[in-house]
N, C-alpha and C positions, 0 to 999 in steps of 0.2 A: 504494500500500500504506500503511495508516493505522499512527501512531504505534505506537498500541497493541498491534495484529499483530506490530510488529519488535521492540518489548521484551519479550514475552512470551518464559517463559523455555523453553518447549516449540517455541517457533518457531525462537528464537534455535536451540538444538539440533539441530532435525530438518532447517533449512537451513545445516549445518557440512558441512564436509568430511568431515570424522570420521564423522559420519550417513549419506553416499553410501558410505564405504570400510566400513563397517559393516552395511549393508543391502543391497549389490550381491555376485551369486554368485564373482566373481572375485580381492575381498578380504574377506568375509563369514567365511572360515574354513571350515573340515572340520564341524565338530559341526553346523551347522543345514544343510548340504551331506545331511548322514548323517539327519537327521530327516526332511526333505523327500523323504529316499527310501527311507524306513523308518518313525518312529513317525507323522509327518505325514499321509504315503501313506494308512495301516491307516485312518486317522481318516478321510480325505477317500471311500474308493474303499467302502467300507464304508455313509458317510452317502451317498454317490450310488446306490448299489443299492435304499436307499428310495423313489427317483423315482418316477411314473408310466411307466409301459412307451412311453406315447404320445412322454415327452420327449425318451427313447433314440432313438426312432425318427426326430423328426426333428433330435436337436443339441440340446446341454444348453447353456441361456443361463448365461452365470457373472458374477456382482458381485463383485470381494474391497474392502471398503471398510478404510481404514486399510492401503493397499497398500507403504507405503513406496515402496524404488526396484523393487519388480515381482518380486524374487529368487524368491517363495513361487508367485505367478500364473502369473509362467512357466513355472517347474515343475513345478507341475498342468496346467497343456496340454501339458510333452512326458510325462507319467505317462499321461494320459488317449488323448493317440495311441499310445503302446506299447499299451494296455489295449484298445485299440480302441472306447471312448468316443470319439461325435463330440461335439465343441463348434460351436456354431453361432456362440456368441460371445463375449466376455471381456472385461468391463470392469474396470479397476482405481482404487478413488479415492482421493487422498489430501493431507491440509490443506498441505504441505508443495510449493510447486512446484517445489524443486532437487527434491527424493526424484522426483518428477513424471517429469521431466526425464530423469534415471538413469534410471527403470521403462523407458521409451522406448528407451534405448540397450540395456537390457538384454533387451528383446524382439527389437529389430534384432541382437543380438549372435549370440543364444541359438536363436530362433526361426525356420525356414523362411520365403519369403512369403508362402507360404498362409495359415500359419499366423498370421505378422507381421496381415495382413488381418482376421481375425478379433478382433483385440486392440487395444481404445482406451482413455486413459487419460487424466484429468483430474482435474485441480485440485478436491475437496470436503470438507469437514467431514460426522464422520460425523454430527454432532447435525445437521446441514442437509442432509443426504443426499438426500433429493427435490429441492430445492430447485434445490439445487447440480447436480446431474445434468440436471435441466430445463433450466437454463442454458444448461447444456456441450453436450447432446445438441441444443437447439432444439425441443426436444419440450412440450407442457403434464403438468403432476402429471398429469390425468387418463388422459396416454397410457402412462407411468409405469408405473402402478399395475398390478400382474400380469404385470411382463414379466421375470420374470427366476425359475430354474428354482433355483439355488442361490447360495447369498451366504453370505460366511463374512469371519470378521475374525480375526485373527491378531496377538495380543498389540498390540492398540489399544483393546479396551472400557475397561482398566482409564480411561482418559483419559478416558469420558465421564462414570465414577463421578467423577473427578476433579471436575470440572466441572460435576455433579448432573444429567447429562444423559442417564443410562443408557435412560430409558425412553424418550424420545425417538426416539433413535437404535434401539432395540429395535424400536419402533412404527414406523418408516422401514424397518425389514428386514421385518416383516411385510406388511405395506402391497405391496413391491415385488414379494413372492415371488406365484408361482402358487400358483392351492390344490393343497395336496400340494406345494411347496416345500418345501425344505430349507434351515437356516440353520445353520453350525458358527459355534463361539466358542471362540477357545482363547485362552488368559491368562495371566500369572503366576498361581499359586498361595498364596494369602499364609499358610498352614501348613509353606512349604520356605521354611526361615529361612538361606539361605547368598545370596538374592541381592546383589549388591554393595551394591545401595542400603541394607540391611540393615546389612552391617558399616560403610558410611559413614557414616550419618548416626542410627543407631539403629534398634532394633525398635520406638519409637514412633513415630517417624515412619513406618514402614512401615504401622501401627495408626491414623494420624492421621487422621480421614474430613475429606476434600477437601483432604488436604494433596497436596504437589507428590511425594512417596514413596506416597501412599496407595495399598496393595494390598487390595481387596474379597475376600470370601470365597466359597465355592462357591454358598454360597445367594444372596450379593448379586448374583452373576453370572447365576446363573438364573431371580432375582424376575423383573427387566423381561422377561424373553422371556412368561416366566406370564404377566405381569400384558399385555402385548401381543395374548396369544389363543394362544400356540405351543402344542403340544404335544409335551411332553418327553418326545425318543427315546434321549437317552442323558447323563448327568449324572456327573461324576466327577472324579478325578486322572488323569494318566498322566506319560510322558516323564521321563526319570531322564538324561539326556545334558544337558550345556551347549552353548550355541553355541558358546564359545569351546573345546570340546573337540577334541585333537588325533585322529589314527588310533587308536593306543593306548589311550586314555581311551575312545572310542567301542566301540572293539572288548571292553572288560572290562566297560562298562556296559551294553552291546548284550547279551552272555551274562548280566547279573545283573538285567536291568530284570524278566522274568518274578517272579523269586524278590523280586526288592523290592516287585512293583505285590503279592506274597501277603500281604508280615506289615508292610508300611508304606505302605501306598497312599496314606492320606490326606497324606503328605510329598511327592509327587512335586513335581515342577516346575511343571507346566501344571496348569490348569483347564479342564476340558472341557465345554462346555453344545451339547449335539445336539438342534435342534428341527425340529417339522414345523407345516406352516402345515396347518390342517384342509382339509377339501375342502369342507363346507360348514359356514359360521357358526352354534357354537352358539346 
């Protein structure tokens, strides 16, 4: 592992302990517990019913890039076996290979064998995402390319905005999806001004483009998918819960999020970008 990797103040972070107790379902907390089976769900089951018929029929291939320790992936395969969606299979990536590591235990924890079987998880940047996957799979880009039914990233694009690599990594989800794929994005929001990084370090630094706080806005989030080829199924706010919210907190925001997404939506928490990969190239 090169110097540079280990000083890096996003690696440093995402391989702490604090990072596995913070992105695994068991010390994660209630609030993202309550989202993943409630405003998350609405997001994901909702973007899978745009599939083709053909991919229901035999198993919906799944990418989640930017997986952390696996909390969100897991959970979409036990939501998907109650719904009676089959998965054929589920991959999870992510630059961090503690979070890696965690994903793994949290599949074994979480997950039946069956299901365990169906679920691989390796080590990739999302800006290297082909690349990285090629690798890990043994596979060439060329076989790559068209294998995967749905891919969704979960509060990790903001990092490629970081890094000026949104389109990149946008044009890596395209590329990977079938035609008639589906790609979700959800994100911070940078119009909901209560994130901690906000009160810590300023609203400018949250404004700062390519700084280490920088939060992109709804159009920046949905440029690269555009400018990639997608086409935009659903673009917006939603999510009015925190992770760190307890039962109570969820339960008074759970009744008020209808009435807030009416007379303040663009405040929400999340950023929402819903795309579909065409069926055939304009």
């Amino acid at each position: 592992m090169n110097n540079a990797m280990t000083s890096d103040p996003f690696f440093r972070e995402y391989t702490s302990q604090d990072a596995i107790r913070k992105y695994s379902k068991a010390t994660a907390g209630y609030g993202i517990s309550y989202l993943l089976e409630h405003d998350y769900k609405r997001v994901y089951l909702e973007a899978l019913r745009s599939l083709p018929e053909d991919v229901h029929r035999r198993g919906v291939r799944i990418l989640e890039f930017g997986c952390g320790a696996g909390m969100n992936l897991v959970h979409l395969i036990s939501i998907l076996k109650r719904e009676g969606i089959k998965v054929q299979s589920a991959i999870g990536t992510d630059f961090s290979p503690v979070l890696i590591d965690a994903a793994r235990n949290e599949a074994s924890s979480y997950l039946s064998k069956a299901d365990q079987n169906r679920v691989e998880l390796y080590v990739g940047k999302n800006e290297t995402l082909i690349d990285d996957l090629s690798k890990s799979l043994g596979k060439s880009r060329n076989e790559l390319l068209g294998s995967f039914d749905f891919i969704l990233g979960v509060n990790t694009f903001r990092y490629c905005h970081r890094a000026s690599a949104e389109y990149d990594c946008a044009k890596h989800v395209y590329d990977l999806l079938i035609p008639g794929g589906i790609s979700v994005m959800i994100d911070m929001n940078d119009r909901f001004l209560f994130f901690r990084s906000s009160w810590k370090e300023g609203i400018s630094k949250q404004k700062e483009k390519g700084g280490d706080s920088y939060i992109p806005s709804l159009d920046e989030y949905a440029t690269p998918f555009a400018k990639a080829g997608f086409q935009t199924l659903r673009r917006g706010y939603f999510c009015w819960i925190p992770h760190s919210a307890g039962p109570f907190m969820c339960g008074i925001l759970g009744v008020l999020s209808p009435l807030l997404n009416v007379v303040a939506n663009s405040r929400a928490m999340r950023s929402l970008v819903v795309g579909k990969k065409p069926r055939k190239n304009p």
